[in-house]
Residue frames relative to the residue before (quaternion, step in Angstrom):
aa qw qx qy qz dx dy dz
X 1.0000 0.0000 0.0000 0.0000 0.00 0.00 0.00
X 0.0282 0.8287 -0.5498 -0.1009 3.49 -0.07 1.08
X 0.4487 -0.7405 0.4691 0.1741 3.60 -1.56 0.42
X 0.4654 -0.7102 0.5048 0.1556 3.55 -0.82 1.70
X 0.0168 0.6435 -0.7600 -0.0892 3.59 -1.63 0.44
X 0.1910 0.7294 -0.5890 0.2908 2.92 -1.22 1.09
X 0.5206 -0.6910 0.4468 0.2276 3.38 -1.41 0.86
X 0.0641 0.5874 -0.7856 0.1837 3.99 -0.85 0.65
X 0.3411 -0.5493 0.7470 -0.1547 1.28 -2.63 1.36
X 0.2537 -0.8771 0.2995 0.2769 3.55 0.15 1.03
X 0.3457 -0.8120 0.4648 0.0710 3.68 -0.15 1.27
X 0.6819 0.0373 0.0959 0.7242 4.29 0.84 -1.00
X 0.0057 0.5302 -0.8476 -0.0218 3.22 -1.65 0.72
X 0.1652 0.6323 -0.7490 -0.1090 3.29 -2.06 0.40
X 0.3984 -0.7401 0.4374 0.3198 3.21 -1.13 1.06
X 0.4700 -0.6831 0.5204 0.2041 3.84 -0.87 1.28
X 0.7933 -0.0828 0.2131 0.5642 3.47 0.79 -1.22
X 0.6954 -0.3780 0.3492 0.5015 3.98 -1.47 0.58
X 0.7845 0.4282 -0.2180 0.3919 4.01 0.75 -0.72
X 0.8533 0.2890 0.0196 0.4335 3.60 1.12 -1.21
X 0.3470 -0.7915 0.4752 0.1652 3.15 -0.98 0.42
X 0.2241 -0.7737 0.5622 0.1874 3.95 -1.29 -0.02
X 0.2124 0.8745 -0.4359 0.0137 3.52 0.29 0.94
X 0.2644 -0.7222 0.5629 0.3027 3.29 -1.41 0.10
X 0.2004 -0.7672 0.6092 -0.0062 3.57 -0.83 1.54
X 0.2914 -0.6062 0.7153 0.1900 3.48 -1.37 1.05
X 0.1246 0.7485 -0.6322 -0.1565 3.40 -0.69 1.19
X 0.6983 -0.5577 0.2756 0.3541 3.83 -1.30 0.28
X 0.6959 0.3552 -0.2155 0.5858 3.53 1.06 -0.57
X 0.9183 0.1503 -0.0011 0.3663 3.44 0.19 -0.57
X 0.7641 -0.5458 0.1628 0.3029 2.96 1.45 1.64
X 0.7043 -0.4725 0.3218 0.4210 3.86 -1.13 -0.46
X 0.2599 -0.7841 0.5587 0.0740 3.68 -0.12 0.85
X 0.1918 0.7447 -0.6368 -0.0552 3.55 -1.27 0.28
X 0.0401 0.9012 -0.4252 0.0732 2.66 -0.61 2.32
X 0.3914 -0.7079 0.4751 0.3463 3.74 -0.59 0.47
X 0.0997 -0.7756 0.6232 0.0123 3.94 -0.47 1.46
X 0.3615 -0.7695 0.5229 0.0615 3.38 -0.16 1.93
X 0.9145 0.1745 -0.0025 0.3650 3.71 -0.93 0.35
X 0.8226 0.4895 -0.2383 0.1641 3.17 1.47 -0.04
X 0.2629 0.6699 -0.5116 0.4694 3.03 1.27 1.69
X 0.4262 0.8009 -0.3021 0.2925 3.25 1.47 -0.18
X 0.2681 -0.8647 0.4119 0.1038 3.90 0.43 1.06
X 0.0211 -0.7319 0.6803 0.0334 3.70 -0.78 0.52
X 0.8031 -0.5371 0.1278 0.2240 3.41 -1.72 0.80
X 0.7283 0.1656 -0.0467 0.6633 2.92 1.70 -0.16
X 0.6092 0.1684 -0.4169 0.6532 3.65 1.17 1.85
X 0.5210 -0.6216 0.5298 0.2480 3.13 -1.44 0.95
X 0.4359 -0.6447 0.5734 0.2560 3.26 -1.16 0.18
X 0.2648 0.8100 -0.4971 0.1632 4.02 0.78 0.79
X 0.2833 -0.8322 0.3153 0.3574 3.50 1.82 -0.32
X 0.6310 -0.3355 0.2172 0.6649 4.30 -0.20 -1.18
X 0.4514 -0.6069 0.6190 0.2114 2.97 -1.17 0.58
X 0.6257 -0.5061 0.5448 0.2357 3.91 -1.75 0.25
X 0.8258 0.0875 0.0568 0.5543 3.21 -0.74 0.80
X 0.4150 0.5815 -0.4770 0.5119 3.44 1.37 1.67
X 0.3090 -0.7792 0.5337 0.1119 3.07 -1.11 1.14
X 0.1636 0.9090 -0.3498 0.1567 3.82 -0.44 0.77
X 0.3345 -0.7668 0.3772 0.3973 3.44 -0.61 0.60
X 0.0108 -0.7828 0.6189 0.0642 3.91 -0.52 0.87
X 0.3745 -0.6698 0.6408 -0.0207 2.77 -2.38 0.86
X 0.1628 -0.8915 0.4011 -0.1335 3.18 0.53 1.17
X 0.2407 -0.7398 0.5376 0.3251 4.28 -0.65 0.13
X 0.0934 -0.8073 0.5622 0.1532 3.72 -1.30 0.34
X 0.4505 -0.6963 0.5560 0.0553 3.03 -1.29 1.60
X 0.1414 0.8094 -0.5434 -0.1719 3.26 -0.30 0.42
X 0.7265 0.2752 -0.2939 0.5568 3.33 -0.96 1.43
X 0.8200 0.1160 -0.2807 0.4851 3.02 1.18 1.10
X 0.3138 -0.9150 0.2495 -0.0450 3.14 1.19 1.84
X 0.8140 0.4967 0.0155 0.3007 2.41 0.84 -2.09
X 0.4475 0.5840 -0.2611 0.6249 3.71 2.42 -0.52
X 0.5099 -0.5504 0.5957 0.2868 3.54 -1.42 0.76
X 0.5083 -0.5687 0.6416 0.0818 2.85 -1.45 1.88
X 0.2908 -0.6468 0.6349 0.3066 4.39 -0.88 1.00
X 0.3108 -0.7405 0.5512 0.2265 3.28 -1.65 0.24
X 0.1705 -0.8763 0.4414 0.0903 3.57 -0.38 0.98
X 0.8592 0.0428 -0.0569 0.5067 3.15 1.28 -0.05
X 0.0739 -0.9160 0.3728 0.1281 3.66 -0.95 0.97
X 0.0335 0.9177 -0.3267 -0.2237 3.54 0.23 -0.31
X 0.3943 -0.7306 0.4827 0.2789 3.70 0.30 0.48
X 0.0171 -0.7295 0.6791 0.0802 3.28 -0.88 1.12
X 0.7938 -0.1414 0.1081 0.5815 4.04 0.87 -0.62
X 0.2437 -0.7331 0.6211 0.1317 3.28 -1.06 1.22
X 0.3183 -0.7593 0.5273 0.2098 3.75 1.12 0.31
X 0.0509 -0.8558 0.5035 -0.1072 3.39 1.31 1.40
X 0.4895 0.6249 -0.4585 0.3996 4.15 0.87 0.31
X 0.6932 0.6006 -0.1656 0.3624 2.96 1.15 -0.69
X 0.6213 0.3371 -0.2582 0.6586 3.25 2.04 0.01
X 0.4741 0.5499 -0.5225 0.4470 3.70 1.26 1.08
X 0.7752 -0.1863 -0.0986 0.5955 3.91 0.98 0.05
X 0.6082 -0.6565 0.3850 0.2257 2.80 -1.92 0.97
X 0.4278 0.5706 -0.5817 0.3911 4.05 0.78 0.38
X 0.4866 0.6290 -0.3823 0.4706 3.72 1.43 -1.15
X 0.8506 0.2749 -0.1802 0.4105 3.04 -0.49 -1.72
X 0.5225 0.5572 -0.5069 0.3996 4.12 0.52 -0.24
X 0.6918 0.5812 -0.2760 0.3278 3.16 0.80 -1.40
X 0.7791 0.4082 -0.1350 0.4563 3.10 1.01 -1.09
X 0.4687 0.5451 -0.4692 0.5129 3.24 1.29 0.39
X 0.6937 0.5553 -0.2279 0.3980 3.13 0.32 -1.14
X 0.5962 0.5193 -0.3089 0.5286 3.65 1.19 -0.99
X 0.7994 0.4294 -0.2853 0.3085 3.61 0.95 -0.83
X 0.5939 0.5521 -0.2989 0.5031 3.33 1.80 -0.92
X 0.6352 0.4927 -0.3657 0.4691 3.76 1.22 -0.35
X 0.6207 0.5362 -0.2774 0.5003 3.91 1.03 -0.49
X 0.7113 0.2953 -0.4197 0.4804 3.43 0.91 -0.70
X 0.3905 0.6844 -0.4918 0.3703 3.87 0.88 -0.56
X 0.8953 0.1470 0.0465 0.4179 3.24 -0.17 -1.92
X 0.5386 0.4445 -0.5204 0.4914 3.98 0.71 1.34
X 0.4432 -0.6911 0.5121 0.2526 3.33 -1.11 0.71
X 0.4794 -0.5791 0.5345 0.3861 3.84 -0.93 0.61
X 0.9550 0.0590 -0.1249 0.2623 2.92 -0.98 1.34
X 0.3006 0.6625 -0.2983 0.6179 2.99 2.30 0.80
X 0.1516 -0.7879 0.5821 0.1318 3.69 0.14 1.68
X 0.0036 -0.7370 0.6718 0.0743 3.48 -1.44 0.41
X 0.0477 0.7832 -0.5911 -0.1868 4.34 0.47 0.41
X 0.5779 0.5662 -0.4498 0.3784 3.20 0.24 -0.43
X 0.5039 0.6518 -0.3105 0.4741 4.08 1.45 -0.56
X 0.7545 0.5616 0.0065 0.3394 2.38 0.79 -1.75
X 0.8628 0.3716 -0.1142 0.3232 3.08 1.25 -0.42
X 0.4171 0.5444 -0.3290 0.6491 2.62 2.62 -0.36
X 0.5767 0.5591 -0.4475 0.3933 3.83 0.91 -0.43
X 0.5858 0.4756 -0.3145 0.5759 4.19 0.74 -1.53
X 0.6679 0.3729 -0.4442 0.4664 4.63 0.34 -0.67
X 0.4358 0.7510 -0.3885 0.3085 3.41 0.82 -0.87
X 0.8253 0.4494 -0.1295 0.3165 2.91 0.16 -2.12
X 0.5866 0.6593 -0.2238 0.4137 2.99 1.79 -1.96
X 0.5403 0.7523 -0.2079 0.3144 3.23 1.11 -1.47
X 0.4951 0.6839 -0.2057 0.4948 3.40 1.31 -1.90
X 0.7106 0.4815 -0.3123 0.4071 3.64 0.07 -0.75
X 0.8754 0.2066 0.0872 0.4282 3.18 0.51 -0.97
X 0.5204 0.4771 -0.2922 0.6451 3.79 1.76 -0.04
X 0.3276 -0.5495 0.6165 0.4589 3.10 -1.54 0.07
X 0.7804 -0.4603 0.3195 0.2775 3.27 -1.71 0.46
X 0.7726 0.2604 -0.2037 0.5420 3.25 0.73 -0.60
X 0.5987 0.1670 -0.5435 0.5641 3.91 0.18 0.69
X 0.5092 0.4991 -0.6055 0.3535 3.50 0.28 0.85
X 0.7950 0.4994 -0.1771 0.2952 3.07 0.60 -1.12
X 0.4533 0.6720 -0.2192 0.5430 3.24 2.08 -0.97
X 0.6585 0.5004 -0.2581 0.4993 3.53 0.52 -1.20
X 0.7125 0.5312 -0.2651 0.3741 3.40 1.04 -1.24
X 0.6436 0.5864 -0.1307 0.4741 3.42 1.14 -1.26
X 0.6636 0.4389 -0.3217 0.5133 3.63 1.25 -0.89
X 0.5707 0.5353 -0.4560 0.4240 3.67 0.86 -0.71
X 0.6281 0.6516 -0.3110 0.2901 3.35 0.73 -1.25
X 0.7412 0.4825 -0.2413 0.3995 2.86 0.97 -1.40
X 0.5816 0.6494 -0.3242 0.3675 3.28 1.27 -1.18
X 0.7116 0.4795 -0.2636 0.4406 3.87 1.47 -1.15
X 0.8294 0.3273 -0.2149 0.3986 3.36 0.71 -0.26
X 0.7815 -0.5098 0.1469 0.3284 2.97 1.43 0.99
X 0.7789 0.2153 -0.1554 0.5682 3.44 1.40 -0.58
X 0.0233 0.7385 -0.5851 0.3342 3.24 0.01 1.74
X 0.3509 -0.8108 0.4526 0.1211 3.68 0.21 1.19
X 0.2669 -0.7990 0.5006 0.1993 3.26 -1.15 1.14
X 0.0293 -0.8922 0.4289 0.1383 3.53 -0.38 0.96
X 0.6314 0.5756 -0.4028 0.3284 3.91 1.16 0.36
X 0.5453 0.2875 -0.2845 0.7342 3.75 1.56 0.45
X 0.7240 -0.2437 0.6118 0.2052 2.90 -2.09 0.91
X 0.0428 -0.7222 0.6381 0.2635 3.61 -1.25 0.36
X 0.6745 0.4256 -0.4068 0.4454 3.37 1.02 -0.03
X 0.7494 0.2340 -0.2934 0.5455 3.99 0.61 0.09
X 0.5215 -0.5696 0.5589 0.3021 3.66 0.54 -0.73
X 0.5662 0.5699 -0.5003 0.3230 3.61 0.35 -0.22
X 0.5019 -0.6819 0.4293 0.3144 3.61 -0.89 0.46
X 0.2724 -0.8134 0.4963 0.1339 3.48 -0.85 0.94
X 0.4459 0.6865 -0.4778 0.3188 3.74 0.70 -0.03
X 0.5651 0.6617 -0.2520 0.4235 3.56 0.99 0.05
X 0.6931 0.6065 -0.0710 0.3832 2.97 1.40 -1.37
X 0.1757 -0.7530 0.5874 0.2389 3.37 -0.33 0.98
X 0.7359 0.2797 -0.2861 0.5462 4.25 0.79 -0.29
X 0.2960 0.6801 -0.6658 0.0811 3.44 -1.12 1.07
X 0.2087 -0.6676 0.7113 0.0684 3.57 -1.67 -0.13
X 0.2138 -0.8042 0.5540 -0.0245 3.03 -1.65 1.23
X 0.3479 -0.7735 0.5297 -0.0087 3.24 -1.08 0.87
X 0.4413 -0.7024 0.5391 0.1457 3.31 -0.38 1.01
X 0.7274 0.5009 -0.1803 0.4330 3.10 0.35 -2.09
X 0.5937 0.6207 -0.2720 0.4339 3.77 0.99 -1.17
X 0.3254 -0.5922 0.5651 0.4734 3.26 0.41 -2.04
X 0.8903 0.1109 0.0461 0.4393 3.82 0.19 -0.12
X 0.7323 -0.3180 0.3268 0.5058 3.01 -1.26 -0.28
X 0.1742 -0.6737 0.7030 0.1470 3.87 -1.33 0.43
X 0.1604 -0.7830 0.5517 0.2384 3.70 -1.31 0.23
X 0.8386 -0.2520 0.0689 0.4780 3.32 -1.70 0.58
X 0.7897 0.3701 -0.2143 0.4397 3.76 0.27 -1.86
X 0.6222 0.6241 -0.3229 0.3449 3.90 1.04 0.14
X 0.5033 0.6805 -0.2321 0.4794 2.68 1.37 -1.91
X 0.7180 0.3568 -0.4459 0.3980 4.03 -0.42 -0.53
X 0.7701 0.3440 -0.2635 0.4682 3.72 0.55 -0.06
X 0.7486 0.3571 -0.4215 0.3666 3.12 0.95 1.06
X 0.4568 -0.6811 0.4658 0.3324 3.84 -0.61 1.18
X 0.8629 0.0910 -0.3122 0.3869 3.76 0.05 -0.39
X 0.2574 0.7357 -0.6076 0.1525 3.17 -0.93 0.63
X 0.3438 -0.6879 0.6386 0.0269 3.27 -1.93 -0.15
X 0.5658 -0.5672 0.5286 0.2807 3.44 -1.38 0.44
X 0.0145 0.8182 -0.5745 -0.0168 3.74 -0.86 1.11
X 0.4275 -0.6218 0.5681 0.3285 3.65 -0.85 0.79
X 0.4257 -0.6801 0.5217 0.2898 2.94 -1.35 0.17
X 0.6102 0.4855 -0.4344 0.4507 3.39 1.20 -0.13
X 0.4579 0.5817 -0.5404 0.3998 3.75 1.20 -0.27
X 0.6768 0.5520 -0.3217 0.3657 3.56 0.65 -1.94
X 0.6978 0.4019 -0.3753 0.4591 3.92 0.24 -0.66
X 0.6852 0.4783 -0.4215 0.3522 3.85 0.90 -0.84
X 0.7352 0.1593 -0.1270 0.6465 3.61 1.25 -0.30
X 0.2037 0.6328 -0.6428 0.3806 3.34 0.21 2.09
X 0.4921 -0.8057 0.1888 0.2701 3.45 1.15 1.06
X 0.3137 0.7549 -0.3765 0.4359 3.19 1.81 1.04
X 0.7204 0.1356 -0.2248 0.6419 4.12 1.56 -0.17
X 0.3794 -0.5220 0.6830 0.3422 3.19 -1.54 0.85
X 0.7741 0.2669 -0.3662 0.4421 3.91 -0.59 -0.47
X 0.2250 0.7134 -0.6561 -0.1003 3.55 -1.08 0.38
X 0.6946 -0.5768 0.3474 0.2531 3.75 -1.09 0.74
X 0.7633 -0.2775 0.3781 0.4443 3.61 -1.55 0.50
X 0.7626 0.4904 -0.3421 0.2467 3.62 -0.13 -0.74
X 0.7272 0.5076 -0.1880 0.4221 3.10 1.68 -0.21
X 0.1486 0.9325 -0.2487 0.2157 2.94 2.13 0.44
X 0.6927 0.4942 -0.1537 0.5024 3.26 0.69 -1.95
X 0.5821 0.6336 -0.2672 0.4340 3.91 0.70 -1.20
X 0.8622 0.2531 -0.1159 0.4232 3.42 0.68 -1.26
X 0.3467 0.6318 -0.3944 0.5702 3.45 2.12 0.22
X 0.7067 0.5096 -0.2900 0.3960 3.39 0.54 -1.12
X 0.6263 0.5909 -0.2721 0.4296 3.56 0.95 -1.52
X 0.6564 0.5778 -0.2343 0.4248 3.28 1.00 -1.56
X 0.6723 0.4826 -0.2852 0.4835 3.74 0.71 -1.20
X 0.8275 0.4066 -0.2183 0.3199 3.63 0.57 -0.47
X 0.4283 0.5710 -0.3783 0.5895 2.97 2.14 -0.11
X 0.6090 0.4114 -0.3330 0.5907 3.85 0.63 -1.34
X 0.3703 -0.5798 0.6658 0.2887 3.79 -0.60 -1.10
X 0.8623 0.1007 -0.1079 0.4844 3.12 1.18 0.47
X 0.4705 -0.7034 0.2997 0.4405 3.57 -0.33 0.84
X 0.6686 -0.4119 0.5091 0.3521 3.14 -1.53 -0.04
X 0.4926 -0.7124 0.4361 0.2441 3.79 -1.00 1.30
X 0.7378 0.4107 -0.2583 0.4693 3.51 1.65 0.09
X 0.3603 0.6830 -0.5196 0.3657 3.80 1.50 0.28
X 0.8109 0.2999 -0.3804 0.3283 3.49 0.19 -0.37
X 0.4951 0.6250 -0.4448 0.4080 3.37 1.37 0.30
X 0.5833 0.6982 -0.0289 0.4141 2.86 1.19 -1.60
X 0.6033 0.3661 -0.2257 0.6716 3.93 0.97 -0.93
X 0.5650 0.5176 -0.4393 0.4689 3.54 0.64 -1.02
X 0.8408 0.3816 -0.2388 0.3008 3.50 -0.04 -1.30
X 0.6475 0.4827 -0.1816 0.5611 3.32 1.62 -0.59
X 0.3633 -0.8334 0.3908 0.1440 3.43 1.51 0.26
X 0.0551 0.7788 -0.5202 0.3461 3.25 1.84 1.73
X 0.3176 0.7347 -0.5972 -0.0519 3.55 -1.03 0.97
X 0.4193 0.7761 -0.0839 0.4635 3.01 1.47 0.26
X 0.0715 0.8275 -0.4911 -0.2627 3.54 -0.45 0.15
X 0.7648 -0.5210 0.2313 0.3004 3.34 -0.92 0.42
């Protein structure tokens, strides 16, 4: 049984027992982890027992099973490198980042490395401090998409190809991949209404794009998951989303 080092970010915690924890950790080399951290809520005369915290950044040590993936990996060691403690000074912050974490563990595979995730996820957070919340998060969500592959195309038709930046009427599809135009759009069942200033801000031509593109990528998200995120309606709330995009 040999033992992993590696950076993580703690995505889910669930307390297992009065001593331990169950978390999911985005680590950088070696992908989502779910590990069981025996004993460490466990207080001593001069440390609380509060165990890891959500949305903690740390160096962990971790055992590997090979040939048996699919069983919680024990933790043996943690080390705090940044609780990105801004993020418990308001709640657009800390939504945001919830929401960034319950959507990342959803849509990474256990044990599918991605650093380059990983790292737009740790600026993200940093980001939080000093961004507003929602062209943080937006920016955050588009990378995502961009790493796992389903990053919507929005300057061609996906069902003919014709370019849509022209268009003053268009409509997007998740289920499709992108943006759909007028003479398409009747032959597809899921869709939506798309601005056209949304379609040019995410015509895969800027890595950062701004709050306004929020609702669009809430939507994309829910239909990739099959269900929204347990923090979009907190989140829109806080970002004062009534609108779609």
């Amino acid at each position: 049984m040999a033992l992993v080092k590696d950076s993580a970010i703690v995505l889910r915690r669930l307390d297992f027992s009065e001593t331990s924890q169950v978390l999911a950790v985005f680590t950088r080399e070696h992908g989502q982890q779910r590990v069981i951290a025996k004993g460490v809520k466990r207080g001593t005369r001069t440390r609380a027992g509060i165990g890891i915290d959500l949305l903690e950044k740390g160096d962990i040590v971790f055992t590997a099973r090979p040939g048996k993936e699919d069983r919680l990996a024990t933790l043996t060691e943690w080390r705090q490198r940044d609780g990105y403690r801004h993020l418990r000074d308001d709640l657009a912050r800390m939504y945001a980042a919830e929401y960034a974490a319950d959507v990342s563990v959803q849509l990474t595979e256990a044990h599918d490395p991605h650093p380059g995730l990983f790292d737009a996820l740790d600026s993200f957070l940093l980001a939080l401090h000093t961004h507003e919340a929602a062209d943080a998060l937006s920016t955050y969500l588009w990378q995502l998409l961009r790493e796992i592959g389903l990053r919507p195309q929005m300057d061609e038709c996906v069902s003919c190809g014709n370019s849509t930046l022209e268009l003053s009427v268009l409509f997007f599809s998740s289920h499709q991949g992108g943006a759909i135009c007028p003479a398409c759009e009747p032959r597809v069942a899921e869709k939506r209404r798309l601005s056209k200033e949304t379609a040019i801000l995410l015509d895969g031509s800027h890595e950062n794009v701004p709050g306004s593109v929020f609702p669009l990528l809430d939507y994309h998200l829910r239909e990739t998951m099959g269900r929204p995120s347990k923090l979009s309606s907190l989140v829109r709330r806080a970002f004062g989303v009534r609108h779609r995009a």
